[in-house]
Backbone as a ProteinNet text record, in pm:
[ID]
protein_1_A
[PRIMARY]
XXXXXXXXXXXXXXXXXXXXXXXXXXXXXXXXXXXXXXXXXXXXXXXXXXXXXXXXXXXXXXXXXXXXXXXXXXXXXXXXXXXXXXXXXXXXXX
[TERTIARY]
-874.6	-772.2	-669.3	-540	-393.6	-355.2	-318	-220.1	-126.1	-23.1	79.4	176.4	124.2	209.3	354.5	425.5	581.5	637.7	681.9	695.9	842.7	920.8	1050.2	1054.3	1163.6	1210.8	1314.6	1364.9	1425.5	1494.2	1622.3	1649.8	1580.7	1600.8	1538.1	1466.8	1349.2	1196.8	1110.6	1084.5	1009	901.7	825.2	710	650.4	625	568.8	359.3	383.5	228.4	169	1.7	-82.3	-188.6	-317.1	-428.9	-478.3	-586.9	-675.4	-792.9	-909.6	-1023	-1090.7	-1141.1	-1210.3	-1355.9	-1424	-1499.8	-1594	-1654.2	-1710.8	-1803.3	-1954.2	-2070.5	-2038	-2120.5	-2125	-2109.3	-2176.3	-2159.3	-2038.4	-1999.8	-1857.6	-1739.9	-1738.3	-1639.4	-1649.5	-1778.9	-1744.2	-1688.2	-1674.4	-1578.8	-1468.8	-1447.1	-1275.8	-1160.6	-1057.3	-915.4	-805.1	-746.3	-608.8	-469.4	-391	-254.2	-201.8	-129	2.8	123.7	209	347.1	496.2	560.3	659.2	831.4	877.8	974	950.5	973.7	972.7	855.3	808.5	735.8	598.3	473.2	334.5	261.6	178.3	42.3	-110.1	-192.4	-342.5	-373.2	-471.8	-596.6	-725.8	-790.5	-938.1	-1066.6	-1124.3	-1274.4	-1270.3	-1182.2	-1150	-1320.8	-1271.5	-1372.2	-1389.8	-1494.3	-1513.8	-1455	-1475.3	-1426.5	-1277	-1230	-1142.2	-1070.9	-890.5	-806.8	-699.6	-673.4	-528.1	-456	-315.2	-231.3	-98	26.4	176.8	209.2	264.4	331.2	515.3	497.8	639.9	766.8	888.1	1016.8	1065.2	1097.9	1133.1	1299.9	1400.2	1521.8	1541.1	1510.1	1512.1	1665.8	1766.4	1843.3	1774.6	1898.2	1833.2	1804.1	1744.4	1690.6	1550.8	1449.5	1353.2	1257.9	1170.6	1055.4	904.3	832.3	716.3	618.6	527.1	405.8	317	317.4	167.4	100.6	-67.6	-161.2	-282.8	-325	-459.3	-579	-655.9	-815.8	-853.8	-890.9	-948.2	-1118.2	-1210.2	-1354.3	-1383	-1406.7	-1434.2	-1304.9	-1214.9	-1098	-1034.5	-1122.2	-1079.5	-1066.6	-929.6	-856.7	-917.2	-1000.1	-1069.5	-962.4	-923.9	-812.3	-696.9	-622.1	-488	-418.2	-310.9	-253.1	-124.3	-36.8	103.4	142.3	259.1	291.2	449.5	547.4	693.9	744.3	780.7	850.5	1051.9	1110.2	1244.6	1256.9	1376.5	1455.9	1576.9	1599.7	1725.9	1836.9	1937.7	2026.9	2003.5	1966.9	1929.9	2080.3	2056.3	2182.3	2274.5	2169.4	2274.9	2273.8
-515.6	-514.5	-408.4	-390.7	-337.5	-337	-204.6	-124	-81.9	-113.4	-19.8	6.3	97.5	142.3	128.8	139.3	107.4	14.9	-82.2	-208.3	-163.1	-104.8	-59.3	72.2	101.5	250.8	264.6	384.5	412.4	433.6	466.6	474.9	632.9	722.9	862.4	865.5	780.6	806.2	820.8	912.3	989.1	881.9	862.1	753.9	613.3	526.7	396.8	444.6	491.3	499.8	474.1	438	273	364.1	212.5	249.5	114	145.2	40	-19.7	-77.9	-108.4	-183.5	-151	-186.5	-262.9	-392.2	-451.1	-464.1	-360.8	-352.5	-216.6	-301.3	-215.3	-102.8	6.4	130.9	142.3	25.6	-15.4	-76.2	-152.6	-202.7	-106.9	-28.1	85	176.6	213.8	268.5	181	82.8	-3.1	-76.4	-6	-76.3	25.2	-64.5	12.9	-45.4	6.6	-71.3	-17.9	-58	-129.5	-169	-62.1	-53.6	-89.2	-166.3	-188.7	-206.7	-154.2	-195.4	-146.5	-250.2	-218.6	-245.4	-139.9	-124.7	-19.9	52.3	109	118.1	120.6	87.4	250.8	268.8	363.3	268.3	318	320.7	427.6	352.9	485.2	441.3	514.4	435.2	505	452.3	472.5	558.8	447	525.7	618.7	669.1	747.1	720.1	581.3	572.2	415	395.5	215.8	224.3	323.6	346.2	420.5	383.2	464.1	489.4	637	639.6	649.3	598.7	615.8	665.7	751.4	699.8	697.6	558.6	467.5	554.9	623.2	725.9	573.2	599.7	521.7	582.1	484	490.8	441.2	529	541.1	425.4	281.7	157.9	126	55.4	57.1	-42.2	-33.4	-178.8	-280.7	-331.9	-489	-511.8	-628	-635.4	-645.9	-619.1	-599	-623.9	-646	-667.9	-501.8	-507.2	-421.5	-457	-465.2	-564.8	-461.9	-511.2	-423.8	-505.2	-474.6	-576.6	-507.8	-522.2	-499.5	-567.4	-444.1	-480	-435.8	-526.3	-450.4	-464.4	-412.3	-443.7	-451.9	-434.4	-516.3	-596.4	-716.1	-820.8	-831.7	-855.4	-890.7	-963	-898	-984.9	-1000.6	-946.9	-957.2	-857.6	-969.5	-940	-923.3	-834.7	-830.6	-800.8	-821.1	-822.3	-826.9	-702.3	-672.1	-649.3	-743.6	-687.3	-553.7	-482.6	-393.5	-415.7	-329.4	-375.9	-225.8	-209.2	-82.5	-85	19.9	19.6	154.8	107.3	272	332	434.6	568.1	579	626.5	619.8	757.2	839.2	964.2	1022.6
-595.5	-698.7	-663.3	-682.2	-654.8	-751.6	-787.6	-887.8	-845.1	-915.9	-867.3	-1009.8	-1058.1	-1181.8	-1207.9	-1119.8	-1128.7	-973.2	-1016.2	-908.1	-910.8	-985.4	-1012.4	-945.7	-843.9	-787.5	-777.2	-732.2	-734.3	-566.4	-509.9	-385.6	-353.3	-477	-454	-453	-504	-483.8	-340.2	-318.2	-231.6	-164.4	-301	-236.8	-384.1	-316.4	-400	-434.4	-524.3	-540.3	-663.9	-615	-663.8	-638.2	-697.1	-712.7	-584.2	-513.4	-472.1	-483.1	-529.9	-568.6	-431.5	-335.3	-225.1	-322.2	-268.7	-323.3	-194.3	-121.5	-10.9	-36.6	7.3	58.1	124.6	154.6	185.7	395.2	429	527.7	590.8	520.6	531.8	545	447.2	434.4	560.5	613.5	718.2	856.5	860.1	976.8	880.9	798.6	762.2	791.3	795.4	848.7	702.2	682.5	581.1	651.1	619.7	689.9	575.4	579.1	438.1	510.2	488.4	483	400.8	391.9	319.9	403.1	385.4	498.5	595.5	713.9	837.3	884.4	772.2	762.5	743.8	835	836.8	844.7	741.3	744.9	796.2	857.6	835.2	747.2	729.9	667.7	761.6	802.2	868.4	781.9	761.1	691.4	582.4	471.1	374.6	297.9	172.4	125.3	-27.3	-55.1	-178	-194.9	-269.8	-297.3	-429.4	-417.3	-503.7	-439.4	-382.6	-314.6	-386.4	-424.2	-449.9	-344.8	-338.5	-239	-317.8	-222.8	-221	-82.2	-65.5	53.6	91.1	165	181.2	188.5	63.4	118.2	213.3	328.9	450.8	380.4	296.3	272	263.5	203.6	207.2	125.8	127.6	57.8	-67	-177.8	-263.7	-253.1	-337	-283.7	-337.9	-297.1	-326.6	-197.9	-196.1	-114.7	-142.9	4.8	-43.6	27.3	-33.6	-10.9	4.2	167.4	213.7	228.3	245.1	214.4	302.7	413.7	502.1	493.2	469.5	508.2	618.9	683.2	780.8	869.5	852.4	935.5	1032.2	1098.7	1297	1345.7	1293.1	1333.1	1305.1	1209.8	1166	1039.3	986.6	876.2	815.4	691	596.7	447	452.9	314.4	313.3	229.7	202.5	77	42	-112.6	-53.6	-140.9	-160.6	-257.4	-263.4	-456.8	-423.4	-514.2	-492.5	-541.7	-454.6	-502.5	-519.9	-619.5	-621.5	-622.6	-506.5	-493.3	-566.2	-664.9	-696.3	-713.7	-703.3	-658.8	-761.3	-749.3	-834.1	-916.5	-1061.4	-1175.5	-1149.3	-1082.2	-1058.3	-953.2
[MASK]
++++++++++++++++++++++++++++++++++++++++++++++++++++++++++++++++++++++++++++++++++++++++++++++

């Protein structure tokens, strides 16, 4: 499950940050990788810690517009799941 408290930003906002709910055994978690994207811009995390991730995804100065926030799971390597949440950039009022 993917949270992301505000799908709305700003151009000033620093960073896009959410909640993650990993639905994976204790075993699993230690061979998973995630692969954040938005933009042009990609993080890992590798062997996260706990089945519950907070994140903020740094804006890579994106102008306005709308966007997606892909998000892969991955174990061994292999891409077991996927999420995608729109984000909309918009010019900051001041």
């Amino acid at each position: 499950a993917l949270e992301t408290p505000l799908t709305d930003i700003y151009t000033t906002d620093k960073h896009v940050h959410g909640r993650l709910r990993l639905n994976l055994g204790e075993e699993s978690l230690k061979n998973a990788t995630l692969s954040f994207s938005l933009g042009d811009g990609t993080r890992l995390i590798e062997r996260p810690q706990g089945n519950v991730l907070e994140f903020a995804i740094r804006n890579p100065g994106l102008p306005p517009g709308e966007y997606q926030l892909k998000i892969n799971l991955l174990v061994k390597g292999r891409k077991v799941s996927s999420l995608e949440r729109k984000i909309t950039v918009a010019k900051a009022p001041f």
